[in-house]
C-alpha positions in Angstrom: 0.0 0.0 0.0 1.3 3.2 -1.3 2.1 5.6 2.0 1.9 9.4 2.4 3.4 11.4 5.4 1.1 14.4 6.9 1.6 15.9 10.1 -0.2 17.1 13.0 -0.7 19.6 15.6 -0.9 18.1 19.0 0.3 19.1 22.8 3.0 18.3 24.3 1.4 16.5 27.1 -0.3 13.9 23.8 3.1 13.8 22.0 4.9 12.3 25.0 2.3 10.3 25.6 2.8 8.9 21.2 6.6 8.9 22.1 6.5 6.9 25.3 3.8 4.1 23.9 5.8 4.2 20.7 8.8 2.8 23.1 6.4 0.6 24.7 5.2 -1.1 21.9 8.5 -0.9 20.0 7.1 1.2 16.8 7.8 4.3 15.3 5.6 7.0 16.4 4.5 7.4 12.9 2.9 4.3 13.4 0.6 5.2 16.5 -0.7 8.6 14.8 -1.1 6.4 11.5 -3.6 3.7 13.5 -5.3 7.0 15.6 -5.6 8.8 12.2 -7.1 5.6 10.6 -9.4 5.2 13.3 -10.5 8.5 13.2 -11.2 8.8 9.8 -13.4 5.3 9.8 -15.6 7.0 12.3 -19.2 8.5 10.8 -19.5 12.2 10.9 -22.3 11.8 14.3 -19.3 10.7 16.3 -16.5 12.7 15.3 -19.1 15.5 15.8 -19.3 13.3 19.2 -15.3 13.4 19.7 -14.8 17.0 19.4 -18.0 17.9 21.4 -16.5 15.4 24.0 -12.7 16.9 24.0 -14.1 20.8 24.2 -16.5 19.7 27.2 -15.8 16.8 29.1 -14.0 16.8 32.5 -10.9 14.2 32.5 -13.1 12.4 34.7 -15.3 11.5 31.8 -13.2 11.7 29.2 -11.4 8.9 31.4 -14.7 7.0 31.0 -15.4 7.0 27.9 -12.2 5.7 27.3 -12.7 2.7 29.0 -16.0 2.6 27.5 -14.2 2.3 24.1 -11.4 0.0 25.4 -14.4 -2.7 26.4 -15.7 -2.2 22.8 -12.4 -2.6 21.4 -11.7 -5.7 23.1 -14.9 -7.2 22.6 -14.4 -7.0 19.0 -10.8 -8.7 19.0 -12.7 -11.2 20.9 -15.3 -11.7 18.3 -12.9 -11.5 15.7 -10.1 -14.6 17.4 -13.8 -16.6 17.9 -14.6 -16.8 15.0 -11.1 -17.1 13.3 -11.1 -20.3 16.2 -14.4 -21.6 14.8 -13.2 -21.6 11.1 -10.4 -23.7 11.9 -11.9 -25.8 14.7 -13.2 -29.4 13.9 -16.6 -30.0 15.1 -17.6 -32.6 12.9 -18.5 -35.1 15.5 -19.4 -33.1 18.7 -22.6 -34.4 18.7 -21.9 -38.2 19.2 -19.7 -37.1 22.3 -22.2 -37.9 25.5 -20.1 -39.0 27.5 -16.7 -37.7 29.7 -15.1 -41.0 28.1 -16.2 -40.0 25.2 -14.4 -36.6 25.5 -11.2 -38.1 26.8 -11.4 -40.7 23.6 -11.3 -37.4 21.1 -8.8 -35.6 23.4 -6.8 -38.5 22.9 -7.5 -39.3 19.2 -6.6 -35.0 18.6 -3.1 -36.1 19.8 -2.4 -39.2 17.3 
């Protein structure tokens, strides 16, 4: 994918906080404003309206919230996401003729031959 560089205005109190998670995670700090940027952008016009309104009102209290509020979203999706990568992959051709724990420790077993 073809890549263009833009910059940004931010504070300085938000571009240490991009240089010392880009340390963290060991990437470039290109790389965290690309994936914030990205995510902005995908974001319908009602909630960046949302964002802004948020960032010009909020306390840190809230914003603190909603941040955590997002975070559960975001995890939920990599959840759904790893499920249903699992169930792709996952053989389930016979689940229904296991009744029994010996049953279950026979196809435990016969997964390790």
């Amino acid at each position: 994918m073809a890549e263009k560089t833009i910059s940004a205005h931010i504070d300085t109190e938000t571009a240490s906080r991009v240089t010392h998670l880009a340390k963290m995670e060991q990437r470039r700090t290109s790389q965290i404003a690309g994936m914030a940027l990205k995510f902005f952008v995908c974001l319908p016009p009602e909630a960046r309206a949302a964002l802004w309104q948020i960032e010009a009102l909020a306390s840190p209290a809230d914003f603190e919230e909603i941040t955590r509020e997002i975070t559960r979203t975001l995890l939920h999706a990599q959840y759904k996401v790893a499920h249903r990568q699992i169930m792709t992959h996952m053989k389930v051709d016979n689940l229904d003729q296991i009744e029994t724990e010996d049953d279950i420790l026979e196809a435990a077993v016969a997964l390790t031959r």
